[in-house]
PyMOL Python script that loads the backbone (N, CA, C, O; Angstrom):
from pymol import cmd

cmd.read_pdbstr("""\
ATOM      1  N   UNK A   1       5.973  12.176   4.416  1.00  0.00           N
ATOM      2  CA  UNK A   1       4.608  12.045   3.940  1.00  0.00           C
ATOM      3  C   UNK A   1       4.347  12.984   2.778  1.00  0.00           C
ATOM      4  O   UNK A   1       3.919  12.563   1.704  1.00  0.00           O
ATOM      5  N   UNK A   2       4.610  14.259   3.006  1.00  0.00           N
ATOM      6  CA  UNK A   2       5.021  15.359   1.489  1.00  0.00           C
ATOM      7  C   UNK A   2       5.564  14.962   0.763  1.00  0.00           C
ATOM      8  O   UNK A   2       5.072  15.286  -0.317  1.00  0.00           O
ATOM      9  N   UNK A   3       6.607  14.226   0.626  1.00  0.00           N
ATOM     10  CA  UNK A   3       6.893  13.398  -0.878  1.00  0.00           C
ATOM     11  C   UNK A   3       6.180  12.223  -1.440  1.00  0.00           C
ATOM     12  O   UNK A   3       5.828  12.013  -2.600  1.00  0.00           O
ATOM     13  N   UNK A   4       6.094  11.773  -0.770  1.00  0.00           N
ATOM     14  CA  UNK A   4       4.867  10.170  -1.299  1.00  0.00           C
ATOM     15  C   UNK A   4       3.878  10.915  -1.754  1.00  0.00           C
ATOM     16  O   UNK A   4       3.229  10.318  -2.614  1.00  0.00           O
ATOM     17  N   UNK A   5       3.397  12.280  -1.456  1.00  0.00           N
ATOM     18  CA  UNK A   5       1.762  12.785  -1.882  1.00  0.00           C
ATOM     19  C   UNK A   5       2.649  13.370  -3.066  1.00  0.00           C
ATOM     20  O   UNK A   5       1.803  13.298  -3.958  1.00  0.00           O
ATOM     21  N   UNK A   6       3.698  13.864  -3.640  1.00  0.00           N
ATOM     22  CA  UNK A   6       3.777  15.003  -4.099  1.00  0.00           C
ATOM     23  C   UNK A   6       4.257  13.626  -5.257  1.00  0.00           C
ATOM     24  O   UNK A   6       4.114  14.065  -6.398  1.00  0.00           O
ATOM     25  N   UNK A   7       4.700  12.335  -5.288  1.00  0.00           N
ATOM     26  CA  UNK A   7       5.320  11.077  -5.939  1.00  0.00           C
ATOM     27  C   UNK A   7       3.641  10.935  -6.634  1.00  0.00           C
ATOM     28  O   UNK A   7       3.381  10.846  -7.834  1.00  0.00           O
ATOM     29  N   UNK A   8       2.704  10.944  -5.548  1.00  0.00           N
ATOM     30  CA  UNK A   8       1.554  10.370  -6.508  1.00  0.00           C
ATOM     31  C   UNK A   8       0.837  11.846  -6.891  1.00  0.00           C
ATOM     32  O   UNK A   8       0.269  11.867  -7.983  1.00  0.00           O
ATOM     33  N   UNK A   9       0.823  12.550  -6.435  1.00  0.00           N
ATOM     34  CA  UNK A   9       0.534  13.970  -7.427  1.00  0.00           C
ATOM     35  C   UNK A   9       0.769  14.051  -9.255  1.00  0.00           C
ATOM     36  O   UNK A   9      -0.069  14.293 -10.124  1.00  0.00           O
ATOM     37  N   UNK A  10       1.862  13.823  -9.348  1.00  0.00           N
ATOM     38  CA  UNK A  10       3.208  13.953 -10.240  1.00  0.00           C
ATOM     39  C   UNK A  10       2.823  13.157 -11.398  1.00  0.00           C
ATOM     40  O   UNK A  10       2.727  13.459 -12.587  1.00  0.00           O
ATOM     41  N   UNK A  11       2.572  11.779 -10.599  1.00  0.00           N
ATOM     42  CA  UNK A  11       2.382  10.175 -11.354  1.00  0.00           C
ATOM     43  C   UNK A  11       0.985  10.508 -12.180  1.00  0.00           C
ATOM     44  O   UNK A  11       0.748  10.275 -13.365  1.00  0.00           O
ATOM     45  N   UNK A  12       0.173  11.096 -11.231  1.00  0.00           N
ATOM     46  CA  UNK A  12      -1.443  11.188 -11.685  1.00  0.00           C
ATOM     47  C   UNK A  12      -1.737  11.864 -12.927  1.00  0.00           C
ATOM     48  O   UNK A  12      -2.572  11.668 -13.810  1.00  0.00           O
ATOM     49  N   UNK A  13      -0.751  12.779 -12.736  1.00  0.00           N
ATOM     50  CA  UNK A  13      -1.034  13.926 -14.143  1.00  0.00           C
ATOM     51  C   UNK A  13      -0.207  13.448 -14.846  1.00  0.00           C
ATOM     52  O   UNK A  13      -0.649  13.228 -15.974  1.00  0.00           O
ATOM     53  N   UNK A  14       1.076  13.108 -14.671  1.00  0.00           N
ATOM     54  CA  UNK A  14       1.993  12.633 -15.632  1.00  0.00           C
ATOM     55  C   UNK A  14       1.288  11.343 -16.588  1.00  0.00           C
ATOM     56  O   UNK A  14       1.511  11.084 -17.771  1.00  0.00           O
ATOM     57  N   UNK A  15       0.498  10.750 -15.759  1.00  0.00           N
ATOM     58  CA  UNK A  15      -0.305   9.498 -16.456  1.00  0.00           C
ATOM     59  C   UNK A  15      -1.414   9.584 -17.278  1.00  0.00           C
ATOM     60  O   UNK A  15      -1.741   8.850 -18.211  1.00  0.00           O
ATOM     61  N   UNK A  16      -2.299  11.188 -16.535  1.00  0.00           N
ATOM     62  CA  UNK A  16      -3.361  11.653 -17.493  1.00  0.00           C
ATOM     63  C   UNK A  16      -2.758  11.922 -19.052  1.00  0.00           C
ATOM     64  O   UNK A  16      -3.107  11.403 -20.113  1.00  0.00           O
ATOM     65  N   UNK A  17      -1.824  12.833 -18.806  1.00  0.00           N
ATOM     66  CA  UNK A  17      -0.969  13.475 -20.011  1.00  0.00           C
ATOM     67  C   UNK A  17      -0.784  12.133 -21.127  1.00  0.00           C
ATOM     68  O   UNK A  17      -1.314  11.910 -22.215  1.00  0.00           O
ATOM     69  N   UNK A  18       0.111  11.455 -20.400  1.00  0.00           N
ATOM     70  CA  UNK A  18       0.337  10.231 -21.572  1.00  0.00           C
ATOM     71  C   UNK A  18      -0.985   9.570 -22.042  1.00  0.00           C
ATOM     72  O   UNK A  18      -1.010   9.320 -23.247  1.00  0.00           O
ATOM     73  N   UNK A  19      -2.058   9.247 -21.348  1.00  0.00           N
ATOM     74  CA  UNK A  19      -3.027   8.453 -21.921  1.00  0.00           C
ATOM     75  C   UNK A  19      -3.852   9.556 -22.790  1.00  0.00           C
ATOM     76  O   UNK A  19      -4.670   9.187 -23.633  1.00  0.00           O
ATOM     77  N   UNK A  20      -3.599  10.878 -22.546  1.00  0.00           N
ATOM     78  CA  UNK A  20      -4.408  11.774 -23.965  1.00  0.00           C
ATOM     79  C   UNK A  20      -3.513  11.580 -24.836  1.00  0.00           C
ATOM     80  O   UNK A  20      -3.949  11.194 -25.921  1.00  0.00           O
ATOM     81  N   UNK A  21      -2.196  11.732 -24.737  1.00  0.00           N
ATOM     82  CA  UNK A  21      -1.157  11.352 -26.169  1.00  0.00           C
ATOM     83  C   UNK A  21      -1.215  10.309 -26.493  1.00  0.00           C
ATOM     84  O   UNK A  21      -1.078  10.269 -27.715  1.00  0.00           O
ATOM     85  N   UNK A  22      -1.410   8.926 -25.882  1.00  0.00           N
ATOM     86  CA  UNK A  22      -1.569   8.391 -26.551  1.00  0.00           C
ATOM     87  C   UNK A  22      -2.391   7.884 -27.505  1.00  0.00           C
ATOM     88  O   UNK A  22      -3.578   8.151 -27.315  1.00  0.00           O
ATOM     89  N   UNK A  23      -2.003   6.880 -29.007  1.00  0.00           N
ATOM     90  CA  UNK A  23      -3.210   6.507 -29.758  1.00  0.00           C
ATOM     91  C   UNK A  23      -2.929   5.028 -29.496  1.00  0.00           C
ATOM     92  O   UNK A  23      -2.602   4.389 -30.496  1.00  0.00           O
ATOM     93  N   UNK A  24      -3.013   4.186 -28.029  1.00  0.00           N
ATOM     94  CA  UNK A  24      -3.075   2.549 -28.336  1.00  0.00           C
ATOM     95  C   UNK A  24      -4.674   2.951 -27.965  1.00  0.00           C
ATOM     96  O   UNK A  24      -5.238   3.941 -27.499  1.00  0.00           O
ATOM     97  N   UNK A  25      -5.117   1.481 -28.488  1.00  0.00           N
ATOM     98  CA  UNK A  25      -6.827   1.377 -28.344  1.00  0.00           C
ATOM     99  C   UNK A  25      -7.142   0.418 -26.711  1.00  0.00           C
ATOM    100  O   UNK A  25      -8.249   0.008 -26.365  1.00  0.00           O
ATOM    101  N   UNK A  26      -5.964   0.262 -26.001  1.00  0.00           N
ATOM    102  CA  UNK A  26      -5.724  -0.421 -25.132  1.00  0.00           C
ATOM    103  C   UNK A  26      -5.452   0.363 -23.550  1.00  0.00           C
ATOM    104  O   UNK A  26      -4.610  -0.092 -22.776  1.00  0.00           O
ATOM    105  N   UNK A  27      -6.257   1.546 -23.222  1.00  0.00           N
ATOM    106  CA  UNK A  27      -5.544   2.407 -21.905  1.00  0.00           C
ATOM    107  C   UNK A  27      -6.253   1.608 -20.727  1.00  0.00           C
ATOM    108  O   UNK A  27      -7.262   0.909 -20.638  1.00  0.00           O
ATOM    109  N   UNK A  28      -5.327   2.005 -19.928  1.00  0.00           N
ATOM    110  CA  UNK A  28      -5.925   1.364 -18.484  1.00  0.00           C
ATOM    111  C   UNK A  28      -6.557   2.919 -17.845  1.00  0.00           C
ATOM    112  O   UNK A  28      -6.160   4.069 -18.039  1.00  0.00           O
ATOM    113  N   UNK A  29      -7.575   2.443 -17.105  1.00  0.00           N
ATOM    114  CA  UNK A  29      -8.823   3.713 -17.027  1.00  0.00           C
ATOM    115  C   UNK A  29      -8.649   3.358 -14.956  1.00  0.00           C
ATOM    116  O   UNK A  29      -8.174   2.424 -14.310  1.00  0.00           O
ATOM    117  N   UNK A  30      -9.336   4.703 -14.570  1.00  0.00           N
ATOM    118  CA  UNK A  30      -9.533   4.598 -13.432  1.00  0.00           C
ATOM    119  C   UNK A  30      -8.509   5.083 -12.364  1.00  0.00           C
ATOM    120  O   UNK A  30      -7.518   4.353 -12.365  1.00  0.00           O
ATOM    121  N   UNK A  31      -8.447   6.059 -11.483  1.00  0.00           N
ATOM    122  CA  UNK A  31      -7.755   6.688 -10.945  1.00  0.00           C
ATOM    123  C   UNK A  31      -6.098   6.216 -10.518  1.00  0.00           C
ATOM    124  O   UNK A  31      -5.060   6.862 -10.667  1.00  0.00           O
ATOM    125  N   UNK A  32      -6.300   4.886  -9.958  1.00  0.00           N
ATOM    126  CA  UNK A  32      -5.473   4.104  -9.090  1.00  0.00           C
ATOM    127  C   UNK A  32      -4.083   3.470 -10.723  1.00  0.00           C
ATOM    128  O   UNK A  32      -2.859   3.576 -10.796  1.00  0.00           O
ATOM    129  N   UNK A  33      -5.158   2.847 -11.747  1.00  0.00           N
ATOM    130  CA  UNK A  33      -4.087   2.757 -12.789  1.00  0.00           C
ATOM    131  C   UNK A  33      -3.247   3.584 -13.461  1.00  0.00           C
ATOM    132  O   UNK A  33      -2.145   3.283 -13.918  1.00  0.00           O
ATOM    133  N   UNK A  34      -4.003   5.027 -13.528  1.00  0.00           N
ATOM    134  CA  UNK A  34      -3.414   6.269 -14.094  1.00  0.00           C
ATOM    135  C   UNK A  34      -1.840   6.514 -12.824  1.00  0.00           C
ATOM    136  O   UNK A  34      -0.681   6.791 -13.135  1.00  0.00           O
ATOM    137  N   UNK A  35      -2.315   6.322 -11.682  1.00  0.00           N
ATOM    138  CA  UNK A  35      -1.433   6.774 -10.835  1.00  0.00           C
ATOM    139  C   UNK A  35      -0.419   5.625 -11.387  1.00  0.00           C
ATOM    140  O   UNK A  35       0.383   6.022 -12.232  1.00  0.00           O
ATOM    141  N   UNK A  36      -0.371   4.664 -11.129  1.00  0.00           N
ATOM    142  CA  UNK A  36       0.225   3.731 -11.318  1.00  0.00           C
ATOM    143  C   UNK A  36       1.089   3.790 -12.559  1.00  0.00           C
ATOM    144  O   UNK A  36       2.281   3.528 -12.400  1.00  0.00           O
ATOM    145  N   UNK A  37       0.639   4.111 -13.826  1.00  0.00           N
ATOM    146  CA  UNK A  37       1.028   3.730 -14.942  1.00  0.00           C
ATOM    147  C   UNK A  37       2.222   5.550 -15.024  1.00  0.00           C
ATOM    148  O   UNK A  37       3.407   5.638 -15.343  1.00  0.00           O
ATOM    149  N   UNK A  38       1.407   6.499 -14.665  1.00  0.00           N
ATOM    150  CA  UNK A  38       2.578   7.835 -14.603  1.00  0.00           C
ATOM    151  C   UNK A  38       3.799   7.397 -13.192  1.00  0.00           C
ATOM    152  O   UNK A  38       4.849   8.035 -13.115  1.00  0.00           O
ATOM    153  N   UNK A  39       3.494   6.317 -12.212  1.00  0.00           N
ATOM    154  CA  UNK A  39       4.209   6.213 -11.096  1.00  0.00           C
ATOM    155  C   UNK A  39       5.272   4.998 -11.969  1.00  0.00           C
ATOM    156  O   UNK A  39       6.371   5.550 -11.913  1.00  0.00           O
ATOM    157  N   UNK A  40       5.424   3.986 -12.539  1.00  0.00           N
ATOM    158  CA  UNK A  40       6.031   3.055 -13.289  1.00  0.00           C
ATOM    159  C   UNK A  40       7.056   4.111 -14.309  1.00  0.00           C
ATOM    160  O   UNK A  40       8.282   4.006 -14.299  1.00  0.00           O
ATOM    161  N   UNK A  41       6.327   5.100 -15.146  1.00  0.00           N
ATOM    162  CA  UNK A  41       6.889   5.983 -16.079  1.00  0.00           C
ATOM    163  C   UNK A  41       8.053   6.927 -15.374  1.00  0.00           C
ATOM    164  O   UNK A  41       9.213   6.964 -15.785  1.00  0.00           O
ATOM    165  N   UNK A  42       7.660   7.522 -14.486  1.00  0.00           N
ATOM    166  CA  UNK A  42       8.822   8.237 -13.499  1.00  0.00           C
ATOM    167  C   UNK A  42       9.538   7.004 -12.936  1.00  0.00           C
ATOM    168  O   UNK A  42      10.697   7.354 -13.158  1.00  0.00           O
ATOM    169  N   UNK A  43       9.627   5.938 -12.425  1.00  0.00           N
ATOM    170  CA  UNK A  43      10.869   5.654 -12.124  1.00  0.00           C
ATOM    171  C   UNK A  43      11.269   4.649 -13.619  1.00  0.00           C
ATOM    172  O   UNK A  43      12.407   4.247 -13.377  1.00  0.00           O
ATOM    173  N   UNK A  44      10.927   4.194 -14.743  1.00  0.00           N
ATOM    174  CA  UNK A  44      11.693   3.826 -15.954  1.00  0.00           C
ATOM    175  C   UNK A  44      12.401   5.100 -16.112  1.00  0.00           C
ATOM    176  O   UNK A  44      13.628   5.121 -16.018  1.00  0.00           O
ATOM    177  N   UNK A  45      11.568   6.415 -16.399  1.00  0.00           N
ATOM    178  CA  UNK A  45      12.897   7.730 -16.883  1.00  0.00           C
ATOM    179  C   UNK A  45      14.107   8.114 -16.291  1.00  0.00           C
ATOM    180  O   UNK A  45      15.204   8.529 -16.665  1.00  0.00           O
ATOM    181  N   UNK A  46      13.236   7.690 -14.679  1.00  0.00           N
ATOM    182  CA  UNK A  46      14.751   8.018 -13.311  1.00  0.00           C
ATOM    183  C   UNK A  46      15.375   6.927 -13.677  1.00  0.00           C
ATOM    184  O   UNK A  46      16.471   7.486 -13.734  1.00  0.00           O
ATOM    185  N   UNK A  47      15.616   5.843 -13.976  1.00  0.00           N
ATOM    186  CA  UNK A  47      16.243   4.293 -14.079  1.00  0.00           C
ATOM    187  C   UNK A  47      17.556   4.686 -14.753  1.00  0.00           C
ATOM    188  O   UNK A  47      18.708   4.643 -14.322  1.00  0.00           O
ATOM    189  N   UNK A  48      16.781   5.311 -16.617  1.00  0.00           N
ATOM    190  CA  UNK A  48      17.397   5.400 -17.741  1.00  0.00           C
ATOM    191  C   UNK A  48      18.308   6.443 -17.689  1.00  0.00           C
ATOM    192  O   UNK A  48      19.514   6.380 -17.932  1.00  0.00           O
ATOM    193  N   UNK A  49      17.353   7.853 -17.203  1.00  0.00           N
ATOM    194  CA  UNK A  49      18.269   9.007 -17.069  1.00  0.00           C
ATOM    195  C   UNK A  49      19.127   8.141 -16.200  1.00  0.00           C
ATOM    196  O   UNK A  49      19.732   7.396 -16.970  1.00  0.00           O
ATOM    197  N   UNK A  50      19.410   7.928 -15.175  1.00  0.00           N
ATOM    198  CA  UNK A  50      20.682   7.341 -14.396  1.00  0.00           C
ATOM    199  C   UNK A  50      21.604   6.809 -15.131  1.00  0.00           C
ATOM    200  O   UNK A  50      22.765   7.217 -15.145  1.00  0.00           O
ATOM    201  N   UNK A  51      20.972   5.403 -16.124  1.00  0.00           N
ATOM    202  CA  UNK A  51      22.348   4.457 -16.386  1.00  0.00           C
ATOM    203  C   UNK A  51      22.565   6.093 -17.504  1.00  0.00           C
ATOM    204  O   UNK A  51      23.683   6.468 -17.151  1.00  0.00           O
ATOM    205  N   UNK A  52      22.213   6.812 -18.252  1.00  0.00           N
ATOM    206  CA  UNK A  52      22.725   7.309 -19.122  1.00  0.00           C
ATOM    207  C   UNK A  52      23.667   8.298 -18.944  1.00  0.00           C
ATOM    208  O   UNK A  52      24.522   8.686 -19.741  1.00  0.00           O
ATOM    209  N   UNK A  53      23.401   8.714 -17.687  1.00  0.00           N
ATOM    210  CA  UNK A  53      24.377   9.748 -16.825  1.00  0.00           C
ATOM    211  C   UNK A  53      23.845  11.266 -16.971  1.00  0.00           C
ATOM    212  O   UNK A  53      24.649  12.195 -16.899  1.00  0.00           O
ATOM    213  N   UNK A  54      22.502  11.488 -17.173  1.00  0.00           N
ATOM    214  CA  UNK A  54      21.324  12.615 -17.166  1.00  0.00           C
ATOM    215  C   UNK A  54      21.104  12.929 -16.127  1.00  0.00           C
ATOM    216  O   UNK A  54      20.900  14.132 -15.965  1.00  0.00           O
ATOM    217  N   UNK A  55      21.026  11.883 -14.743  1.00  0.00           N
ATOM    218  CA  UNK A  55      20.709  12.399 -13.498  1.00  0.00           C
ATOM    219  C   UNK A  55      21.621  11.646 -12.339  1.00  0.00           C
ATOM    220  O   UNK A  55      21.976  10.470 -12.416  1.00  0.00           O
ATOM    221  N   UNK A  56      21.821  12.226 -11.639  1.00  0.00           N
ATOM    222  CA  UNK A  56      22.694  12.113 -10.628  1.00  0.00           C
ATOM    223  C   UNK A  56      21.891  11.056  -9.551  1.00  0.00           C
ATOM    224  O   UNK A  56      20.699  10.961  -9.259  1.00  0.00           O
ATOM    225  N   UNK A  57      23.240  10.218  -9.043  1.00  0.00           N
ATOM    226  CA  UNK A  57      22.284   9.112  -8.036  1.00  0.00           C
ATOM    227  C   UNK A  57      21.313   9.418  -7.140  1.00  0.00           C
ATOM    228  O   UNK A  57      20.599   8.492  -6.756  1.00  0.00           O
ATOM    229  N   UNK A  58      21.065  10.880  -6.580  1.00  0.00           N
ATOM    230  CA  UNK A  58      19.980  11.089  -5.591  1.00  0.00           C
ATOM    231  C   UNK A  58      18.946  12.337  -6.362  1.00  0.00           C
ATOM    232  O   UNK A  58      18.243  13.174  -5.796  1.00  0.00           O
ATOM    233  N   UNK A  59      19.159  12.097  -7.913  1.00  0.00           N
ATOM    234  CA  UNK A  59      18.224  12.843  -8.353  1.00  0.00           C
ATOM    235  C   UNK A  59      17.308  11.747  -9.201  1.00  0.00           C
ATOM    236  O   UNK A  59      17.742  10.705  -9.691  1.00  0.00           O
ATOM    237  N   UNK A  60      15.684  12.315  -9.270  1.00  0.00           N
ATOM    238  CA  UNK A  60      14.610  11.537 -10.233  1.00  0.00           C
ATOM    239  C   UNK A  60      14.259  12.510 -11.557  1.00  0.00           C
ATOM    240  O   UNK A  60      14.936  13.538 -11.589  1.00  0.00           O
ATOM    241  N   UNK A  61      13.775  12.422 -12.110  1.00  0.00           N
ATOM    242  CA  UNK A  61      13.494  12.311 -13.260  1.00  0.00           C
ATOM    243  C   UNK A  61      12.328  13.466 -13.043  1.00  0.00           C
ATOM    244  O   UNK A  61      11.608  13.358 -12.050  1.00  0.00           O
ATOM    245  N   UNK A  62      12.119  14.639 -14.015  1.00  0.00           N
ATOM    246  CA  UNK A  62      10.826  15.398 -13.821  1.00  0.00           C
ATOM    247  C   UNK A  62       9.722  15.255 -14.580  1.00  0.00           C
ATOM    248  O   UNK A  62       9.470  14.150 -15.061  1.00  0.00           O
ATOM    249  N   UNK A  63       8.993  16.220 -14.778  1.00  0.00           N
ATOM    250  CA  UNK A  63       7.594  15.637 -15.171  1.00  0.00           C
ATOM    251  C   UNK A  63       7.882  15.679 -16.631  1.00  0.00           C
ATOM    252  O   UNK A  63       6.982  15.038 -17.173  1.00  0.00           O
ATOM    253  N   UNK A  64       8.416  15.970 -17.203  1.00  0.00           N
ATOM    254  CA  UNK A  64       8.478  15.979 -19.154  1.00  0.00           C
ATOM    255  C   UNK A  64       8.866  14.407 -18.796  1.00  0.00           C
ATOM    256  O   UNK A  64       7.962  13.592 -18.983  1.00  0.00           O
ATOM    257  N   UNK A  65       9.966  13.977 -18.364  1.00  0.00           N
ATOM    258  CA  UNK A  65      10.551  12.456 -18.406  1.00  0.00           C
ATOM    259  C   UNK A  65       9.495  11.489 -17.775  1.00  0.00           C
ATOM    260  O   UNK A  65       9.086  10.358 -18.037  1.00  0.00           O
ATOM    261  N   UNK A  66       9.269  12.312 -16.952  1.00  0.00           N
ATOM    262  CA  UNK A  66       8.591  11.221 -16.502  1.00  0.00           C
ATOM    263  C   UNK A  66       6.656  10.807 -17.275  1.00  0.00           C
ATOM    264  O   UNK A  66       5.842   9.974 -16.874  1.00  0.00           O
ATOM    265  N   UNK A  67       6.562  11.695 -18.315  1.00  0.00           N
ATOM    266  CA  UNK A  67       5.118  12.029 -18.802  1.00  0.00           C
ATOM    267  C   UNK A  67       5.691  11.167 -20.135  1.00  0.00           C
ATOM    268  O   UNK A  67       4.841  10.564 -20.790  1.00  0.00           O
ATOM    269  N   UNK A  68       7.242  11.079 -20.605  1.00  0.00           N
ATOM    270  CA  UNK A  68       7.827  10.297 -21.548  1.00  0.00           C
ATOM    271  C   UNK A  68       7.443   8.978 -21.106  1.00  0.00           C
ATOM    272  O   UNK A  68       6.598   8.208 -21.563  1.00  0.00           O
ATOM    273  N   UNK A  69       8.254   8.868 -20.097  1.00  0.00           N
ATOM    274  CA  UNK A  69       8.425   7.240 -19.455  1.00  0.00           C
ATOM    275  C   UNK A  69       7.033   6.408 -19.945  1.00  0.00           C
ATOM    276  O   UNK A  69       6.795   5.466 -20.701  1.00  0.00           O
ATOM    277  N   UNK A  70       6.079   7.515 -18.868  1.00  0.00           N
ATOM    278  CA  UNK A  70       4.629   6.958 -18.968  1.00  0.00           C
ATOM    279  C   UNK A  70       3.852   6.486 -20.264  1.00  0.00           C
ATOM    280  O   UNK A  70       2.793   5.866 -20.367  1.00  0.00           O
ATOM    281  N   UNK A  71       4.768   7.007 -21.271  1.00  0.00           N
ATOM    282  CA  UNK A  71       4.287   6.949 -22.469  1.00  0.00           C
ATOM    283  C   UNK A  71       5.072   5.686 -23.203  1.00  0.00           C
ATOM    284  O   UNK A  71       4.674   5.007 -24.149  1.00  0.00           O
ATOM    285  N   UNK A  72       6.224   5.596 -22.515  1.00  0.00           N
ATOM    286  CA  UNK A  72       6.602   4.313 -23.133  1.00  0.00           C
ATOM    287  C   UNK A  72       5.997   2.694 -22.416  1.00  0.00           C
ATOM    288  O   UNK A  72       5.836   1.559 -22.866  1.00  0.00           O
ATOM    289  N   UNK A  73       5.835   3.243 -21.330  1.00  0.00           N
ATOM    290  CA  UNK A  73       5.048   2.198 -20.485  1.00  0.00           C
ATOM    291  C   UNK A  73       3.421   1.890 -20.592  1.00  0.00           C
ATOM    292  O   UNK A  73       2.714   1.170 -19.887  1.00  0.00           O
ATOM    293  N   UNK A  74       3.109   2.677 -21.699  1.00  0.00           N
ATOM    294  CA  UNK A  74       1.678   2.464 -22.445  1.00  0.00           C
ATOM    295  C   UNK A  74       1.435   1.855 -23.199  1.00  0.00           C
ATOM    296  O   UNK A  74       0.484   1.080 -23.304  1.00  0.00           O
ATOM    297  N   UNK A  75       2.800   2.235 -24.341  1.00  0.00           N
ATOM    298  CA  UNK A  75       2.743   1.463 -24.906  1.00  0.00           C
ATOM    299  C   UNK A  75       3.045  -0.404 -25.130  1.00  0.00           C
ATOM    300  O   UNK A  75       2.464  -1.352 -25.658  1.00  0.00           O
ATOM    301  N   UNK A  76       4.161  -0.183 -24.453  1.00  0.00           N
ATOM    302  CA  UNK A  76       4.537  -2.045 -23.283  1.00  0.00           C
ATOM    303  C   UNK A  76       3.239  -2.162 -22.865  1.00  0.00           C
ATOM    304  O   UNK A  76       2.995  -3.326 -23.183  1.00  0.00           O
ATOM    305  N   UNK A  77       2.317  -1.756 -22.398  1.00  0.00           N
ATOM    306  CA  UNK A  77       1.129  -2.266 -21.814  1.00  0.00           C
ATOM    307  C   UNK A  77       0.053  -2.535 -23.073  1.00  0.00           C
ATOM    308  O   UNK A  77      -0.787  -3.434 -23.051  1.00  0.00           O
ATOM    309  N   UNK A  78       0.235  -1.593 -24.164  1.00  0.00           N
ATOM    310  CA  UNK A  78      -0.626  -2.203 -25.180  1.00  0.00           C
ATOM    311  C   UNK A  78      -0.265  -3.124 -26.629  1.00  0.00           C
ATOM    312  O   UNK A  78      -0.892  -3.657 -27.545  1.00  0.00           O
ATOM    313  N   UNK A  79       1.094  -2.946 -26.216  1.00  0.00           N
ATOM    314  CA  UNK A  79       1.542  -4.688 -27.034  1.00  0.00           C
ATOM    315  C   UNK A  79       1.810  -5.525 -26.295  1.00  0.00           C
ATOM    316  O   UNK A  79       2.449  -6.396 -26.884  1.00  0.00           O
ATOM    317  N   UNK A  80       1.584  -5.856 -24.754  1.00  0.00           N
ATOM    318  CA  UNK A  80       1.514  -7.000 -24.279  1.00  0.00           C
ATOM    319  C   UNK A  80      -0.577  -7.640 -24.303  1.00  0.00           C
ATOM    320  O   UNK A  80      -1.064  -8.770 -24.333  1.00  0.00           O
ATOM    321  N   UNK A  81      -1.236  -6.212 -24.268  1.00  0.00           N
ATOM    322  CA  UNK A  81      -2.471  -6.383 -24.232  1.00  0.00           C
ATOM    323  C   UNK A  81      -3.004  -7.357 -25.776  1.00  0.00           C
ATOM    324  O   UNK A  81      -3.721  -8.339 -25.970  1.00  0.00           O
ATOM    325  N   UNK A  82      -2.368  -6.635 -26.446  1.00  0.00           N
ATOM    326  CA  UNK A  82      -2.599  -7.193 -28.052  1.00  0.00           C
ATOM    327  C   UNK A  82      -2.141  -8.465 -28.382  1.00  0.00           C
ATOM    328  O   UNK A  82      -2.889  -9.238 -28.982  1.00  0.00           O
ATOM    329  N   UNK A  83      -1.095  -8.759 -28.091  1.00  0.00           N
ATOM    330  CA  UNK A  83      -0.136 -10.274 -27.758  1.00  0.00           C
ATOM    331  C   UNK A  83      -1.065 -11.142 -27.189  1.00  0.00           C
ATOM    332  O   UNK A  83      -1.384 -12.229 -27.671  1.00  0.00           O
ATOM    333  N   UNK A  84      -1.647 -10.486 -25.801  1.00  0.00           N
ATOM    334  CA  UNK A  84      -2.905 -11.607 -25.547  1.00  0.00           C
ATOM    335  C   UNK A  84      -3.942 -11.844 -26.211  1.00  0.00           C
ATOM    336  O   UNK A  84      -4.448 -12.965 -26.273  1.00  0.00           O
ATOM    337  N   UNK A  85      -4.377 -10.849 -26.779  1.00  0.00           N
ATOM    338  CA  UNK A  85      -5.855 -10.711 -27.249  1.00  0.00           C
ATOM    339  C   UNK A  85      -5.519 -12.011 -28.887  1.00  0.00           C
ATOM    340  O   UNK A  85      -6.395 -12.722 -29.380  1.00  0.00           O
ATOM    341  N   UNK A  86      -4.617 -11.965 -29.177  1.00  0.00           N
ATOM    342  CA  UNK A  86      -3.922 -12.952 -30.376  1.00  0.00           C
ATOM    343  C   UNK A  86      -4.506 -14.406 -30.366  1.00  0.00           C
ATOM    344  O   UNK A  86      -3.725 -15.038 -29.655  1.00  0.00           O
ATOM    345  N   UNK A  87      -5.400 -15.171 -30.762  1.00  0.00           N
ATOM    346  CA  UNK A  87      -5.389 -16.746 -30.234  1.00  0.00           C
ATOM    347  C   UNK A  87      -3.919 -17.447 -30.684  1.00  0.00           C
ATOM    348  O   UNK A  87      -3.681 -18.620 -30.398  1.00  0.00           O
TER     349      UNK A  87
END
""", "prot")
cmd.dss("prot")
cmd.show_as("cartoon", "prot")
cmd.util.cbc("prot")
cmd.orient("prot")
């Protein structure tokens, strides 16, 4: 139960962090997406660090990678947002 709290701890701030860095005009707002969008970002960095050979199979990714991740997964979220918004 201490890791699932300490997984969405992590995600929450890691997600705040990226949505102040970022500049899309497209953020997803509201507690549950922030968690979500820093929780998606930590496991893309754990994914990548893995295939790249950065982290070991029973290790994840920390909060710089994972505040990265989140940031690349913002941006995927605001060129798929823009793609729609397109007629």
């Amino acid at each position: 139960m201490g890791g699932l709290l300490w997984i969405v701890l992590i995600g929450f701030v890691a997600g705040i962090v990226a949505r102040l860095l970022s500049s899309a005009p497209n953020k997803p707002t509201g507690f549950i997406l922030t968690t979500v969008l820093g929780i998606a970002g930590a496991f893309l960095a754990t994914f990548v660090g893995q295939a790249v050979g950065w982290y070991g199979p029973d290790q994840g990714a920390g909060f710089i990678a994972a505040t990265v991740g989140a940031i690349v997964v913002l941006f995927i979220w605001s060129r798929i947002a823009a793609a729609r918004a397109r007629p």
